[in-house]
N, CA, C and O atoms as a GROMACS GRO file, in nm:
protein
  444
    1UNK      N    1   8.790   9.540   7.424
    1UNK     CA    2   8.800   9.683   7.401
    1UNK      C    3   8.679   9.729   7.321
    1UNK      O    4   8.627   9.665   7.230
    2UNK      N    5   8.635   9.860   7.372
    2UNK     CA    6   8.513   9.894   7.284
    2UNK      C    7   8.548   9.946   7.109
    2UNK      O    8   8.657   9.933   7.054
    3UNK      N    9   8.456   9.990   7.062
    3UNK     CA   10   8.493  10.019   6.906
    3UNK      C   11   8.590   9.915   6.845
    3UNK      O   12   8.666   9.966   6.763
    4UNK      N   13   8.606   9.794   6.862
    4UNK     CA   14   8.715   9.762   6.813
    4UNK      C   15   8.657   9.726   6.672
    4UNK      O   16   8.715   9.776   6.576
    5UNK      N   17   8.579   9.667   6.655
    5UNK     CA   18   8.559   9.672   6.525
    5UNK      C   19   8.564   9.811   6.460
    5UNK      O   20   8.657   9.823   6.380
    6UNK      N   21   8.506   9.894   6.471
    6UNK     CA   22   8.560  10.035   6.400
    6UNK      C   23   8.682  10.103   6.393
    6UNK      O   24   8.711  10.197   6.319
    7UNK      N   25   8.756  10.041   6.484
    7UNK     CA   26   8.885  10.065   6.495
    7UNK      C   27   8.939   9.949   6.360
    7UNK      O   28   9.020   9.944   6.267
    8UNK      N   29   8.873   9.897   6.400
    8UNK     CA   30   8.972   9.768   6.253
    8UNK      C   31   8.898   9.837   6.176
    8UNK      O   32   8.871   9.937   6.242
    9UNK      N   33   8.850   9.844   6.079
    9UNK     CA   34   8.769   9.886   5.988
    9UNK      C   35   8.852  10.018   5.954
    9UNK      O   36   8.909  10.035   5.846
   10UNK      N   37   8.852  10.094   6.042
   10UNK     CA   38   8.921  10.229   6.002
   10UNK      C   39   9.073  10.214   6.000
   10UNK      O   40   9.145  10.309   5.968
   11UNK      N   41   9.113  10.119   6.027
   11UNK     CA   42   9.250  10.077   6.049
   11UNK      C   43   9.266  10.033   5.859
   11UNK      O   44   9.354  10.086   5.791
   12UNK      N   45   9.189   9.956   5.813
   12UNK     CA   46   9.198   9.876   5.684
   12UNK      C   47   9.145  10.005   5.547
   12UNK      O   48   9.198  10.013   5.436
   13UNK      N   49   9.041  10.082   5.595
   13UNK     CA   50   9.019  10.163   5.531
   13UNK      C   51   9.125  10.284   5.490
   13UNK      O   52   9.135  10.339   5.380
   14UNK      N   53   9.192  10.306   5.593
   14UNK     CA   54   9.313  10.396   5.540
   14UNK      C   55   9.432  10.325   5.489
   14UNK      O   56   9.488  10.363   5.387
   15UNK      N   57   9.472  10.221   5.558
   15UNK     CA   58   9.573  10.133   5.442
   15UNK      C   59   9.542  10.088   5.330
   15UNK      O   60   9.628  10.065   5.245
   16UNK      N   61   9.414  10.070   5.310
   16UNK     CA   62   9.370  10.052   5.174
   16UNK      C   63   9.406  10.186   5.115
   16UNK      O   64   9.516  10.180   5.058
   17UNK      N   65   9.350  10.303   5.110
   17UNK     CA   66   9.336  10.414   5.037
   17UNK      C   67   9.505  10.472   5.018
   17UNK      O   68   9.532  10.532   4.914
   18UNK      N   69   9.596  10.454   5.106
   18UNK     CA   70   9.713  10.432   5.139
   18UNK      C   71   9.736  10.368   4.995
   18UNK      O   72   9.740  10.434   4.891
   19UNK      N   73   9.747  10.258   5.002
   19UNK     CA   74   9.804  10.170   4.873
   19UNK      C   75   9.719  10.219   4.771
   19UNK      O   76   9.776  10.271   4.676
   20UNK      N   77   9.628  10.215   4.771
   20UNK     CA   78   9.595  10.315   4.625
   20UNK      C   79   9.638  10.415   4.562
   20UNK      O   80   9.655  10.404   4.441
   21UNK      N   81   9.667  10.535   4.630
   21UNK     CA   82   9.722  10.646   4.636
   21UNK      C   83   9.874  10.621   4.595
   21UNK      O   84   9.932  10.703   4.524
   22UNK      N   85   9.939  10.500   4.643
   22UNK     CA   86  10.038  10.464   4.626
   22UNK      C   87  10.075  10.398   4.431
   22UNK      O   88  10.166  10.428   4.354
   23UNK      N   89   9.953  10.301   4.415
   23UNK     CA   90   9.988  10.285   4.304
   23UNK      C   91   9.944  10.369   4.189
   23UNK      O   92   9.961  10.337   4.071
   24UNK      N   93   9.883  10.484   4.234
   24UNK     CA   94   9.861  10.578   4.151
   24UNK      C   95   9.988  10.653   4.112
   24UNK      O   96  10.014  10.680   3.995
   25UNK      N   97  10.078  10.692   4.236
   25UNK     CA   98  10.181  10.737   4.241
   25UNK      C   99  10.292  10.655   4.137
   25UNK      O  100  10.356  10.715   4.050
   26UNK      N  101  10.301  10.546   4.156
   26UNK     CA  102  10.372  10.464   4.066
   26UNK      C  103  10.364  10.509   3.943
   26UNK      O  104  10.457  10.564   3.883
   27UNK      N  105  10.200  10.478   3.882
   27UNK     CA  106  10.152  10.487   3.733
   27UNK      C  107  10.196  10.619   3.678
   27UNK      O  108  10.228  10.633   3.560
   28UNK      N  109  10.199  10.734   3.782
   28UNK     CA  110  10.240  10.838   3.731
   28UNK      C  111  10.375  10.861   3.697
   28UNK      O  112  10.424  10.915   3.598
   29UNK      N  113  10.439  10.798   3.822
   29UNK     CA  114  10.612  10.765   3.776
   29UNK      C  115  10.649  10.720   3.606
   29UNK      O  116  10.716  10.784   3.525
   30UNK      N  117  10.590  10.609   3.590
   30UNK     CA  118  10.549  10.548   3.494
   30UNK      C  119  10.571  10.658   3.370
   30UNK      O  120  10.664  10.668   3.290
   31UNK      N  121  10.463  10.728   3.384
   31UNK     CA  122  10.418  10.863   3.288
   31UNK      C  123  10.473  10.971   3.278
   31UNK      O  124  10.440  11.070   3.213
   32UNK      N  125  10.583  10.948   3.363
   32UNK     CA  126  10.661  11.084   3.386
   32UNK      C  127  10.695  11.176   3.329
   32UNK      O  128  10.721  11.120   3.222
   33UNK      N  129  10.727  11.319   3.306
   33UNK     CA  130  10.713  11.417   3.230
   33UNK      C  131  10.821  11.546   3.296
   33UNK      O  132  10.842  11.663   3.263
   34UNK      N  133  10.850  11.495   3.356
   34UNK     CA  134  10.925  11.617   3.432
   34UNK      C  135  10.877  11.698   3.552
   34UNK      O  136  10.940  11.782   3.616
   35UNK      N  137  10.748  11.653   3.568
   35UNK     CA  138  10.690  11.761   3.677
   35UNK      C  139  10.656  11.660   3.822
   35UNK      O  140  10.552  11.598   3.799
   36UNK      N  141  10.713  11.625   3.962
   36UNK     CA  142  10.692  11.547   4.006
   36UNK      C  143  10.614  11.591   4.145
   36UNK      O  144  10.630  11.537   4.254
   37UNK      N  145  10.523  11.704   4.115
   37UNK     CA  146  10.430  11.769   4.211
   37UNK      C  147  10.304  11.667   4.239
   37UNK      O  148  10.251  11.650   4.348
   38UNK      N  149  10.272  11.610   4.131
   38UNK     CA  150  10.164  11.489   4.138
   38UNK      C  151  10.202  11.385   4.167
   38UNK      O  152  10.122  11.293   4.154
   39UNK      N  153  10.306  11.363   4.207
   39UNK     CA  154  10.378  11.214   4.209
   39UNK      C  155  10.402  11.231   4.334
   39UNK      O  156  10.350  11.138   4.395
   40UNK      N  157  10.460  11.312   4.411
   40UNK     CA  158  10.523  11.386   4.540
   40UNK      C  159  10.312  11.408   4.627
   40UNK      O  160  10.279  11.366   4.738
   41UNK      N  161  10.232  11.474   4.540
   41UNK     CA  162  10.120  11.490   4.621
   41UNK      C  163  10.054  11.386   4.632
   41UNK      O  164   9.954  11.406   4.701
   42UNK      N  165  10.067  11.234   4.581
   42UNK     CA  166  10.027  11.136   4.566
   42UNK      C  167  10.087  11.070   4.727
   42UNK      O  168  10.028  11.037   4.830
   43UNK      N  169  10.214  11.072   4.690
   43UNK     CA  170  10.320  10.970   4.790
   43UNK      C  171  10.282  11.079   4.921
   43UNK      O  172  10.273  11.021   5.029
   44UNK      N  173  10.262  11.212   4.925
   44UNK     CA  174  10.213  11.272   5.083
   44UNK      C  175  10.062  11.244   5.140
   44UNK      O  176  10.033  11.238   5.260
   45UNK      N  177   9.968  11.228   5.025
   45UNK     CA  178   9.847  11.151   5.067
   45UNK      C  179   9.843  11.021   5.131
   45UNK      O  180   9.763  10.996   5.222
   46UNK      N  181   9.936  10.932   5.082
   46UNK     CA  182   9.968  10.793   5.098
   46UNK      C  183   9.978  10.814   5.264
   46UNK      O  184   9.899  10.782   5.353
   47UNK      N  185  10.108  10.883   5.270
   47UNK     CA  186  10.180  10.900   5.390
   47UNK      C  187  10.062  10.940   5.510
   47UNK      O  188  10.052  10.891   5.622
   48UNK      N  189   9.995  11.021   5.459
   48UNK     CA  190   9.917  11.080   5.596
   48UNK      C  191   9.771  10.998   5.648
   48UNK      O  192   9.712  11.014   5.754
   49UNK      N  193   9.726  10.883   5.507
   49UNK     CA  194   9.630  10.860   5.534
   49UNK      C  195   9.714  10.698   5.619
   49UNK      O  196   9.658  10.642   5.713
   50UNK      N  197   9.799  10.666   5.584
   50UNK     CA  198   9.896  10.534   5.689
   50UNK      C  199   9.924  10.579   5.814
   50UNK      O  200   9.915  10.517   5.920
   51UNK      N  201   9.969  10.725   5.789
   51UNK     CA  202   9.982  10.768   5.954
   51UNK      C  203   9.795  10.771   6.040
   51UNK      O  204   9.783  10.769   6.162
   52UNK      N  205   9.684  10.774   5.951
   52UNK     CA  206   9.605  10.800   6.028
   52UNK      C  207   9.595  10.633   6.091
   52UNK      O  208   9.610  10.623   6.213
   53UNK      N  209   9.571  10.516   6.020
   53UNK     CA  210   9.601  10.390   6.040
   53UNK      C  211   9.669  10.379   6.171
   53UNK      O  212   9.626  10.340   6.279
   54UNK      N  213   9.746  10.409   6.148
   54UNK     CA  214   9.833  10.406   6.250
   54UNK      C  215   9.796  10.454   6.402
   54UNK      O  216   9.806  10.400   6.512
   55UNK      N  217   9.760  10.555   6.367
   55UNK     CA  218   9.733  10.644   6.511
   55UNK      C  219   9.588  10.560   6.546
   55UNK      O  220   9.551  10.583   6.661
   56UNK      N  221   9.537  10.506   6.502
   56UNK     CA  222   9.416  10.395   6.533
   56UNK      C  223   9.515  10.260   6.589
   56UNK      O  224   9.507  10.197   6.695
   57UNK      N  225   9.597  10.245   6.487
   57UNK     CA  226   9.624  10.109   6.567
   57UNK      C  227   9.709  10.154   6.686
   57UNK      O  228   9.711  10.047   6.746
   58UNK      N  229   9.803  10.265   6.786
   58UNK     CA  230   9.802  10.285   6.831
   58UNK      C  231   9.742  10.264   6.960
   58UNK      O  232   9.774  10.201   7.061
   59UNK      N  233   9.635  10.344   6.920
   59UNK     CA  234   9.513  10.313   7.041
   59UNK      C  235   9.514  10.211   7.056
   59UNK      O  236   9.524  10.208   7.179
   60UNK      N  237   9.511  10.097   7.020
   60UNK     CA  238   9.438   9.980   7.079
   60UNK      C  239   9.581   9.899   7.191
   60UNK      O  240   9.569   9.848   7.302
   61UNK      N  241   9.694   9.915   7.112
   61UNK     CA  242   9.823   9.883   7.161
   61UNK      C  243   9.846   9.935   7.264
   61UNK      O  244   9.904   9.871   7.351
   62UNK      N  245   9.797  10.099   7.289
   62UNK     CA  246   9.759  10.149   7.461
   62UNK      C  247   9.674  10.145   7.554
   62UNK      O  248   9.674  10.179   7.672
   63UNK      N  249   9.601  10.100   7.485
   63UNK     CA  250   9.440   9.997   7.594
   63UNK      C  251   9.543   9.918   7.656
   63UNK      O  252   9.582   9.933   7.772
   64UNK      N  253   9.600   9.801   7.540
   64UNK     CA  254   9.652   9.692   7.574
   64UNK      C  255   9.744   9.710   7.640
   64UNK      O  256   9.742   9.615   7.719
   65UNK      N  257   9.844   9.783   7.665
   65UNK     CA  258   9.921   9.814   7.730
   65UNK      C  259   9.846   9.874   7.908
   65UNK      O  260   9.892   9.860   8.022
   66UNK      N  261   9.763   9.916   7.877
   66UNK     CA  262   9.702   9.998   7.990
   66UNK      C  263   9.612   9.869   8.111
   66UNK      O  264   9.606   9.864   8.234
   67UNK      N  265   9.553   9.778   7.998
   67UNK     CA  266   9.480   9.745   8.115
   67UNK      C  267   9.513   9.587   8.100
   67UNK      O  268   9.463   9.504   8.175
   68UNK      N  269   9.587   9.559   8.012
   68UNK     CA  270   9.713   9.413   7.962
   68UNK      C  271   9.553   9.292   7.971
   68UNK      O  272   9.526   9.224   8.070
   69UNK      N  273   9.482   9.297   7.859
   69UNK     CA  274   9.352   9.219   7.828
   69UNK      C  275   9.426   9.213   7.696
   69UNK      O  276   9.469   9.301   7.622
   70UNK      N  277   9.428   9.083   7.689
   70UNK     CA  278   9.444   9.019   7.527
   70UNK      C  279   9.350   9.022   7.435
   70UNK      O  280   9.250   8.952   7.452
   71UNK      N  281   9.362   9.094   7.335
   71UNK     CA  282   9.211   9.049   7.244
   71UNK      C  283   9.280   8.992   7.109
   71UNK      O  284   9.368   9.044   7.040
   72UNK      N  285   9.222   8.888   7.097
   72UNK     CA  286   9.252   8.805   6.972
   72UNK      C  287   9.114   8.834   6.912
   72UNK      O  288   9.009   8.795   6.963
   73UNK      N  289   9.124   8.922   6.770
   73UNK     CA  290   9.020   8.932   6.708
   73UNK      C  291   9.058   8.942   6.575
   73UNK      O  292   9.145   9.019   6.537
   74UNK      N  293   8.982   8.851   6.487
   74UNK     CA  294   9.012   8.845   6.376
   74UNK      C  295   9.056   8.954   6.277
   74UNK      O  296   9.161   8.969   6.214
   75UNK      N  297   8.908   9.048   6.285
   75UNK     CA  298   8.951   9.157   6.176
   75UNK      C  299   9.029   9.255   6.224
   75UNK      O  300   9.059   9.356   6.161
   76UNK      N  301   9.067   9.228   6.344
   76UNK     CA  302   9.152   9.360   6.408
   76UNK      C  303   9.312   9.296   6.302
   76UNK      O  304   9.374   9.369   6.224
   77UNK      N  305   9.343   9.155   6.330
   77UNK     CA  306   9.430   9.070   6.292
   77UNK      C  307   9.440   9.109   6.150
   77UNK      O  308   9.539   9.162   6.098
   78UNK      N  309   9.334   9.080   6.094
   78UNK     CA  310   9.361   9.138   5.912
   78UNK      C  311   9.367   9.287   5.917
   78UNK      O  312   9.429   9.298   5.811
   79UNK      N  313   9.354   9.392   5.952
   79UNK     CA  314   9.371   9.558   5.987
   79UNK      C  315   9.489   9.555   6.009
   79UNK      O  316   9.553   9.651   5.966
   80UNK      N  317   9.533   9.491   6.054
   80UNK     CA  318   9.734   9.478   6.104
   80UNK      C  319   9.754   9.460   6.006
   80UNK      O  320   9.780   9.559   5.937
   81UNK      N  321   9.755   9.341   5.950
   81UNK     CA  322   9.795   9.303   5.826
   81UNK      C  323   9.809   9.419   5.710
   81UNK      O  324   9.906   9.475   5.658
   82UNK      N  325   9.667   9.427   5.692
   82UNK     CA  326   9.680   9.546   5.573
   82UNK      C  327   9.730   9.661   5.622
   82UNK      O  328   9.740   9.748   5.536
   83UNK      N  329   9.764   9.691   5.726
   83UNK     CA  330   9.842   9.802   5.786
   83UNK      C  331  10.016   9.794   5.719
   83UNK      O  332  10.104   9.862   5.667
   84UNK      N  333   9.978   9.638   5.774
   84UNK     CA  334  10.150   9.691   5.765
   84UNK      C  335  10.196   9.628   5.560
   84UNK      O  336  10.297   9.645   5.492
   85UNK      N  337  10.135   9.596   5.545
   85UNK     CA  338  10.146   9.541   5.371
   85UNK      C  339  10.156   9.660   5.299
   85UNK      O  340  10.207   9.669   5.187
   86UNK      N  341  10.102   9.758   5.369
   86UNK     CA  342  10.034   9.908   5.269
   86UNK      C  343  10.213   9.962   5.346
   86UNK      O  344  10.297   9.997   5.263
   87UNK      N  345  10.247   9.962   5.466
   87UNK     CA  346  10.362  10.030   5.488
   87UNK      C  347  10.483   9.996   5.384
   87UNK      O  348  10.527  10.075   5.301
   88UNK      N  349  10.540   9.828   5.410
   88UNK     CA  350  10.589   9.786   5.309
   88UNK      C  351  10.611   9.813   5.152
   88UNK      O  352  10.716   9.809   5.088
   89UNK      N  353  10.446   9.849   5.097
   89UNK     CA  354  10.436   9.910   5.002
   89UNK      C  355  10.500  10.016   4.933
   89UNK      O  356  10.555  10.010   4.823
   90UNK      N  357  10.488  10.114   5.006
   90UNK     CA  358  10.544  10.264   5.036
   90UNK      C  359  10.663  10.295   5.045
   90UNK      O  360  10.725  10.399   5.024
   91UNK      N  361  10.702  10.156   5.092
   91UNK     CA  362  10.875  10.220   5.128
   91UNK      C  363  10.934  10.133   4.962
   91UNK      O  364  11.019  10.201   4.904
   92UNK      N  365  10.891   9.981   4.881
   92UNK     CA  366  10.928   9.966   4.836
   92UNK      C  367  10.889  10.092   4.689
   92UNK      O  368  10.971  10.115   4.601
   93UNK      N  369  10.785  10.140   4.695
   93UNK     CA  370  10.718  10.220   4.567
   93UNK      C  371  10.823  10.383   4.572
   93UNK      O  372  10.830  10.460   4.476
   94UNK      N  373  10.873  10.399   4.667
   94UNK     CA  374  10.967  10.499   4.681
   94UNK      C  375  11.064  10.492   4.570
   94UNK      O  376  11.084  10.582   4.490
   95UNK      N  377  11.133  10.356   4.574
   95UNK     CA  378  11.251  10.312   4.532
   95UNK      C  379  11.152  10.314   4.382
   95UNK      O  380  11.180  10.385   4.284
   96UNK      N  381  11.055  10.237   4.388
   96UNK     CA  382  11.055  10.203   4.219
   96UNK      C  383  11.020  10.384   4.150
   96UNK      O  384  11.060  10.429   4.042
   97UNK      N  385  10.961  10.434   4.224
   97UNK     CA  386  10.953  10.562   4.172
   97UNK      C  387  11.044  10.675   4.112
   97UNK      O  388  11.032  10.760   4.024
   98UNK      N  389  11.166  10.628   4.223
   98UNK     CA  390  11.290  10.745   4.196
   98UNK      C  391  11.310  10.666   4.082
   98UNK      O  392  11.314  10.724   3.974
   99UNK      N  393  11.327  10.512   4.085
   99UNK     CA  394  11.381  10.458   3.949
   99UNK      C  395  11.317  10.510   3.798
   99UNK      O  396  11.376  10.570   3.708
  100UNK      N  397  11.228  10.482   3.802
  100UNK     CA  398  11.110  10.571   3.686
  100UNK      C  399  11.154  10.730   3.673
  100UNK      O  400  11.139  10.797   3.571
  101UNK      N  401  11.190  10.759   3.752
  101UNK     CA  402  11.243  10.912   3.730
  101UNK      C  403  11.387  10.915   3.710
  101UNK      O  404  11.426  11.008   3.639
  102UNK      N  405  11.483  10.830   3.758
  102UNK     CA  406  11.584  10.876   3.693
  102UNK      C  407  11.610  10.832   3.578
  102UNK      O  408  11.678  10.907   3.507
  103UNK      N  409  11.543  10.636   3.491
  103UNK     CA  410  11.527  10.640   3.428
  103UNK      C  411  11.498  10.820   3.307
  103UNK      O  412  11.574  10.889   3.239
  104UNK      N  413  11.361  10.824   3.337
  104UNK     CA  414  11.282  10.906   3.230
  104UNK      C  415  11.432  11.090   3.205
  104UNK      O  416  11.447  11.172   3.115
  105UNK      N  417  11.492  11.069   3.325
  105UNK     CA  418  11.562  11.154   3.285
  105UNK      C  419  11.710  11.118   3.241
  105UNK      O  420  11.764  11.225   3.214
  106UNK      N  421  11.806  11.007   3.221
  106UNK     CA  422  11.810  10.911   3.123
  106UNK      C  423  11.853  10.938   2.988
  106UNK      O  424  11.941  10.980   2.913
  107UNK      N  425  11.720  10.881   3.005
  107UNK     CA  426  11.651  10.845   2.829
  107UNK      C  427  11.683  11.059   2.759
  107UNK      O  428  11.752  11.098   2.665
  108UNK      N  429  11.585  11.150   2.872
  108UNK     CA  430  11.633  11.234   2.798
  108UNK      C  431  11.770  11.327   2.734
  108UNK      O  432  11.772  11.422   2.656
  109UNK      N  433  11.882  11.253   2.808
  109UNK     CA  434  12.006  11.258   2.833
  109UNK      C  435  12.063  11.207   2.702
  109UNK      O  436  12.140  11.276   2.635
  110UNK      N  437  12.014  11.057   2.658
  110UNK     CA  438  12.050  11.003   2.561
  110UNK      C  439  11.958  11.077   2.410
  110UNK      O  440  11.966  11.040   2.292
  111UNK      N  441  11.892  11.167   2.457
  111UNK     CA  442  11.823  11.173   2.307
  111UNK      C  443  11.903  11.275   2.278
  111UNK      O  444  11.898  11.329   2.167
   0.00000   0.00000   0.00000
């Protein structure tokens, strides 16, 4: 398949930025304050830059589907990977997030 290296590459580059965005989101959980517009605009960045990932790895799954040529290629192989590690991520950082928030509201319950 052509571009495939740029296709991996752009595949790893948004799951990366994905999980970043993600543990930023966390740290802010973390820091919480009552206002969860930065925490919420964090976790929708996450979301859209995995969906772009996605819609790359897509493509290649409809080549493959289209013209059924196997490509075993390494960094396409690690682009999956970090594709789907960064998804995983996201769904578990959800959970730790609400936790941090209901925690922090909680604590202000008990003061």
């Amino acid at each position: 398949m052509e571009n495939m290296e740029e296709i991996s590459f752009n595949i790893i580059t948004y799951s990366g930025q994905a999980k970043a965005n993600v543990m930023a989101a966390i740290d802010a959980s973390r820091k919480f304050t009552g206002d969860k517009a930065e925490i919420e605009a964090l976790v929708t960045e996450a979301r859209n830059h995995l969906k772009t990932a996605q819609e790359s790895h897509f493509k290649v799954l409809s080549q493959y589907a289209k013209d059924q040529v196997n490509i075993i290629d390494p960094l396409y192989m690690h682009a999956e990977d970090q594709m789907m590690s960064a998804e995983t991520f996201l769904d578990f950082a959800n959970e730790l997030i609400e936790t941090n928030i209901a925690l922090y509201e909680l604590r202000g319950r008990l003061k």
